[in-house]
ROKOLRO-906730 format. One record per atom (N, C-alpha, C): z negated, x, y negated; atom name; residue number from 1; chain. Coordinates in nm, 2 decimals. Example, Ala and Ser with C-alpha at 12.3 -4.5 7.8 and 13.67 -1.06 7.14 Angstrom:
residues 2
+--------+--------+--------+----+-----+---+
!      Z !      X !      Y !  a !   k ! c !
+--------+--------+--------+----+-----+---+
!  -0.78 !   1.32 !   0.57 !  N !   1 ! A !
!  -0.78 !   1.23 !   0.45 ! CA !   1 ! A !
!  -0.78 !   1.32 !   0.33 !  C !   1 ! A !
!  -0.71 !   1.28 !   0.22 !  N !   2 ! A !
!  -0.71 !   1.37 !   0.11 ! CA !   2 ! A !
!  -0.79 !   1.29 !   0.00 !  C !   2 ! A !
+--------+--------+--------+----+-----+---+
END
This chain:
residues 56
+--------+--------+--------+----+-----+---+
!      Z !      X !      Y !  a !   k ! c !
+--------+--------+--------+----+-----+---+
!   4.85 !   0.22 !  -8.08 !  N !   1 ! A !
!   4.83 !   0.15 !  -8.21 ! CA !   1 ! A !
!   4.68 !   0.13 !  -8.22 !  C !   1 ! A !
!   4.63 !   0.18 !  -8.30 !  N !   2 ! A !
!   4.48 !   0.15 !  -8.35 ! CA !   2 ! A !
!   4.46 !   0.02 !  -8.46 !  C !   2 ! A !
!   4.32 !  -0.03 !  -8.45 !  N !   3 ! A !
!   4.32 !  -0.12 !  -8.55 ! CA !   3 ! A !
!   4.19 !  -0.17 !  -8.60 !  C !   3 ! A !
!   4.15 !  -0.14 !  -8.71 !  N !   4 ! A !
!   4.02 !  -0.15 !  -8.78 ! CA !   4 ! A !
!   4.03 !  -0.26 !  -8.89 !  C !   4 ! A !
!   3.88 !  -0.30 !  -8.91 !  N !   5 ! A !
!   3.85 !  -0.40 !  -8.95 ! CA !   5 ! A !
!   3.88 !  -0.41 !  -9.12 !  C !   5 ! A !
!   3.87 !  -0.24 !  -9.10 !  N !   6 ! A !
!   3.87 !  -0.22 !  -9.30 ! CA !   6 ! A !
!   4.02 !  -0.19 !  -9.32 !  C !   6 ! A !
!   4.15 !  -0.28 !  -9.29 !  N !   7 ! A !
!   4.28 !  -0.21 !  -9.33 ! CA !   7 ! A !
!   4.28 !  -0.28 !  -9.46 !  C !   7 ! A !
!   4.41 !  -0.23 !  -9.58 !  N !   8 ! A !
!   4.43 !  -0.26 !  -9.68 ! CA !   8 ! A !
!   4.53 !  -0.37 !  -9.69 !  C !   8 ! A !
!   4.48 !  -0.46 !  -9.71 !  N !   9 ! A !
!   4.60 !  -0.59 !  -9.72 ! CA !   9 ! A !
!   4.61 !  -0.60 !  -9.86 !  C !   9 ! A !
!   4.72 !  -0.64 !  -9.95 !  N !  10 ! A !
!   4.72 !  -0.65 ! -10.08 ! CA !  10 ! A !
!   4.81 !  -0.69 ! -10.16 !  C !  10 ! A !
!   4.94 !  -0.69 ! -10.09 !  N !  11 ! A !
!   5.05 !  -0.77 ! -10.15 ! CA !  11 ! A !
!   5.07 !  -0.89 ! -10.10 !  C !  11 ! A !
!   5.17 !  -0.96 ! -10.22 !  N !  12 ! A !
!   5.20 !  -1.10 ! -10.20 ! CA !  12 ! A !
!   5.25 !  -1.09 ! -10.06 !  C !  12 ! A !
!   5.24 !  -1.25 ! -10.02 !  N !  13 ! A !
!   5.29 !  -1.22 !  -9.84 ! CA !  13 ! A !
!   5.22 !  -1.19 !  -9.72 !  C !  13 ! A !
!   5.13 !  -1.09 !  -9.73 !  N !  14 ! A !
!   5.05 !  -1.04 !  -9.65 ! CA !  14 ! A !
!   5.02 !  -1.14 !  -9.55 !  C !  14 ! A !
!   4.99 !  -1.18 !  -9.43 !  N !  15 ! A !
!   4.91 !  -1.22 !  -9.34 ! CA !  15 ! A !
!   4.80 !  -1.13 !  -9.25 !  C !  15 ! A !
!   4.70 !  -1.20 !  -9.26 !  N !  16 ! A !
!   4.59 !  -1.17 !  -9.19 ! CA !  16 ! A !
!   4.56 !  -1.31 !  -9.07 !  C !  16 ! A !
!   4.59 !  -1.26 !  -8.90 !  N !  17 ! A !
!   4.49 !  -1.34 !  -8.87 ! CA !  17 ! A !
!   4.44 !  -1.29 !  -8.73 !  C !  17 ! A !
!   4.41 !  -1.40 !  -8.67 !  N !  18 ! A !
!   4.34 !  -1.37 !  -8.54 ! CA !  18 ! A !
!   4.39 !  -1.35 !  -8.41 !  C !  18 ! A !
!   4.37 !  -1.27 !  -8.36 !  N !  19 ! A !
!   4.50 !  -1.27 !  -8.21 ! CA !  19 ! A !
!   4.49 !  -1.42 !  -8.17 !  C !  19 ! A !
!   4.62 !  -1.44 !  -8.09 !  N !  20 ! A !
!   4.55 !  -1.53 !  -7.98 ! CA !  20 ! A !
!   4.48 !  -1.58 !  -7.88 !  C !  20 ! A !
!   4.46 !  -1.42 !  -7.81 !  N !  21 ! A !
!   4.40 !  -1.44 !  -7.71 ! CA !  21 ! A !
!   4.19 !  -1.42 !  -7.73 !  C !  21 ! A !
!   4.21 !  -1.43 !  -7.91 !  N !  22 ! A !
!   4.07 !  -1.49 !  -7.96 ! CA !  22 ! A !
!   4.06 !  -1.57 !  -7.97 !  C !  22 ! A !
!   4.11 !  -1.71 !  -8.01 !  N !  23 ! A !
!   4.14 !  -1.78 !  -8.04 ! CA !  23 ! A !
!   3.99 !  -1.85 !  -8.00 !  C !  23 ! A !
!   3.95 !  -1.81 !  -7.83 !  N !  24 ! A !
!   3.85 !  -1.90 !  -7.81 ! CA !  24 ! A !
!   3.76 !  -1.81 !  -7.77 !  C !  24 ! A !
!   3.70 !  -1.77 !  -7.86 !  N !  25 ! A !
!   3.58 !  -1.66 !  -7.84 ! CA !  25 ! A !
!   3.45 !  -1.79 !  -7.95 !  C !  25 ! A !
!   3.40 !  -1.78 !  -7.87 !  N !  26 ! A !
!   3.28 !  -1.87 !  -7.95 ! CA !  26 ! A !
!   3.22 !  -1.87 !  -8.09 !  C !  26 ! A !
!   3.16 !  -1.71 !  -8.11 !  N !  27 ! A !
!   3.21 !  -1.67 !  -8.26 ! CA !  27 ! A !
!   3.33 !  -1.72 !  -8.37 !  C !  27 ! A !
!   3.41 !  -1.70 !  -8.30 !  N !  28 ! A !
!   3.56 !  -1.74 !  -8.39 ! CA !  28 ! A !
!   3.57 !  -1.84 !  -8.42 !  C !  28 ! A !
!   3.54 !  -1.96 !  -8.31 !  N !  29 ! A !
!   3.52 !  -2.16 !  -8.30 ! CA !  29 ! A !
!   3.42 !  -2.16 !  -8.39 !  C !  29 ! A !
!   3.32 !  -2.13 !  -8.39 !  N !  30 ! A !
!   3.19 !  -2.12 !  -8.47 ! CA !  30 ! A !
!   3.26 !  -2.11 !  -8.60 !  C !  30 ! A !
!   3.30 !  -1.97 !  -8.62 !  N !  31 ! A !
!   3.31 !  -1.96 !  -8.79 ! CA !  31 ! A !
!   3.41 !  -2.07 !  -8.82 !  C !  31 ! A !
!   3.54 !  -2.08 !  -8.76 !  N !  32 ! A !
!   3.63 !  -2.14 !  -8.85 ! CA !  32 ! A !
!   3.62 !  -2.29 !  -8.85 !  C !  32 ! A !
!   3.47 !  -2.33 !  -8.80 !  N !  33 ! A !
!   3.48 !  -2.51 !  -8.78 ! CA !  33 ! A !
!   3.35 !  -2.51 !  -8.91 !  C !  33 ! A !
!   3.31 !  -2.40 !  -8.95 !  N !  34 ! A !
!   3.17 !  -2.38 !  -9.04 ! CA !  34 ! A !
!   3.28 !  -2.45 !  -9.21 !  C !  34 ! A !
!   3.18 !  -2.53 !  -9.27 !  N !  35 ! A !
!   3.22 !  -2.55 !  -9.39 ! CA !  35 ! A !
!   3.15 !  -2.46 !  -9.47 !  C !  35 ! A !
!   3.06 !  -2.40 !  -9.46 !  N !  36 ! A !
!   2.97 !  -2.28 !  -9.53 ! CA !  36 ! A !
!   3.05 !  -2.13 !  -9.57 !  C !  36 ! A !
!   3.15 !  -2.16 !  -9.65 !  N !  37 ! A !
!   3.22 !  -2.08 !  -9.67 ! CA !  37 ! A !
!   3.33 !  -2.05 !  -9.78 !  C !  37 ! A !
!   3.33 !  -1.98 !  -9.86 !  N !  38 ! A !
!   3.43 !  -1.98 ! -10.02 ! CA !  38 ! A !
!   3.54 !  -1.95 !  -9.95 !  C !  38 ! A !
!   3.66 !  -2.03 !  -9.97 !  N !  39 ! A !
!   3.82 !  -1.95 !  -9.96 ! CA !  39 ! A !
!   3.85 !  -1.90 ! -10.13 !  C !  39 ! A !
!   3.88 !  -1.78 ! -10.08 !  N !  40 ! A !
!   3.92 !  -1.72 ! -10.22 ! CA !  40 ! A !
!   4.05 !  -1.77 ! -10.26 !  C !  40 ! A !
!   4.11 !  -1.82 ! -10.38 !  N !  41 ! A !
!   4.20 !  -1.87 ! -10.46 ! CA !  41 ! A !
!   4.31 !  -1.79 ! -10.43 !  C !  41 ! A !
!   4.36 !  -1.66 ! -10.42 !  N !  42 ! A !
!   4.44 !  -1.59 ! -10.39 ! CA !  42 ! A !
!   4.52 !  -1.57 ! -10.22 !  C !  42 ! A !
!   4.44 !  -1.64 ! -10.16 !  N !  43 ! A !
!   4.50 !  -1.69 ! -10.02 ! CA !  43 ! A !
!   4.49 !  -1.81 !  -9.96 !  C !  43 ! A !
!   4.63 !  -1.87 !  -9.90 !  N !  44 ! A !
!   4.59 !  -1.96 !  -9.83 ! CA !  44 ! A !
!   4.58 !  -1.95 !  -9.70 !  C !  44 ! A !
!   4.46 !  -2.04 !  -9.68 !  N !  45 ! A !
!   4.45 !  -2.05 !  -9.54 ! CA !  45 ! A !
!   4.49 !  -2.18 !  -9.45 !  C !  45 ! A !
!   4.55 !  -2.12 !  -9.35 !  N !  46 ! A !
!   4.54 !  -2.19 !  -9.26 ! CA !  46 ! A !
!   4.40 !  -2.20 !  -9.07 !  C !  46 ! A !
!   4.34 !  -2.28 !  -9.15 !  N !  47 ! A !
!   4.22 !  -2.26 !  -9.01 ! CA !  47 ! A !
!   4.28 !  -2.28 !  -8.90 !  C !  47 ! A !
!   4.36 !  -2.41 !  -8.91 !  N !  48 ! A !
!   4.37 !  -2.47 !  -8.78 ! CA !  48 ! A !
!   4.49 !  -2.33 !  -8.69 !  C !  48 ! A !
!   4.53 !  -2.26 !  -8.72 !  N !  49 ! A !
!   4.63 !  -2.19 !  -8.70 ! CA !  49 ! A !
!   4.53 !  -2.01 !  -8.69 !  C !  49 ! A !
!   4.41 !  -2.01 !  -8.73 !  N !  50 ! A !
!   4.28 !  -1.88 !  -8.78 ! CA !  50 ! A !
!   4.43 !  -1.73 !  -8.86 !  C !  50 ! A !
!   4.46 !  -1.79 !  -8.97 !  N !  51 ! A !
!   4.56 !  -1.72 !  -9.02 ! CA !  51 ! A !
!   4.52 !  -1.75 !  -9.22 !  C !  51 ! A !
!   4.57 !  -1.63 !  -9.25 !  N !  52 ! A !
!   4.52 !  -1.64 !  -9.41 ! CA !  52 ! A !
!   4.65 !  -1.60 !  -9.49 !  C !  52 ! A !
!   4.75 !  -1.63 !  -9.58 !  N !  53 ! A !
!   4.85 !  -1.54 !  -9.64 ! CA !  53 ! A !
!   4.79 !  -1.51 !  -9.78 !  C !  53 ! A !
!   4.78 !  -1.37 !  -9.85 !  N !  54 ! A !
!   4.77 !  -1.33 !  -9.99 ! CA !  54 ! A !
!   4.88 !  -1.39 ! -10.08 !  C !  54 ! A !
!   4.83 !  -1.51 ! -10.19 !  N !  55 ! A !
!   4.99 !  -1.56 ! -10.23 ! CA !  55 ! A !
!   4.93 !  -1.53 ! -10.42 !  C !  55 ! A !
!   4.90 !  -1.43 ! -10.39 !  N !  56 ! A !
!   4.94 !  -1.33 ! -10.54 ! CA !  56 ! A !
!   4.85 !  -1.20 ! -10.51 !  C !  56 ! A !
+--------+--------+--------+----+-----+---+
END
C-alpha cells in the first residue's frame, strides 16, 4: 500500500487523519495545539482525536 500526501478526498463522509503511532511526533503536538489556523467550513474537525470529516 502506498500513500501520498496529495490523495483526492472529496466526498461527503470522507475522513482524513493522523496515524496513531503519530500522534506524538512533536510537529504534530505543535500544529494541533497552534490556534493560528482557519478550519474550513466544509469539515469538521476533531483535534483532540487529529481527525477531519468532509461534511459536504
Amino acid at each position: 500500500m502506498a500513500f501520498a500526501a496529495n490523495i483526492l478526498v472529496s466526498r461527503h463522509g470522507d475522513v482524513i487523519e493522523v496515524k496513531e503511532k503519530s500522534h506524538e511526533i512533536p510537529f504534530v503536538l505543535e500544529a494541533s495545539a497552534s490556534a493560528e489556523r482557519d478550519l474550513p467550513d466544509y469539515m469538521d474537525v476533531d483535534l483532540g482525536r487529529l481527525r477531519g470529516t468532509f461534511v459536504r
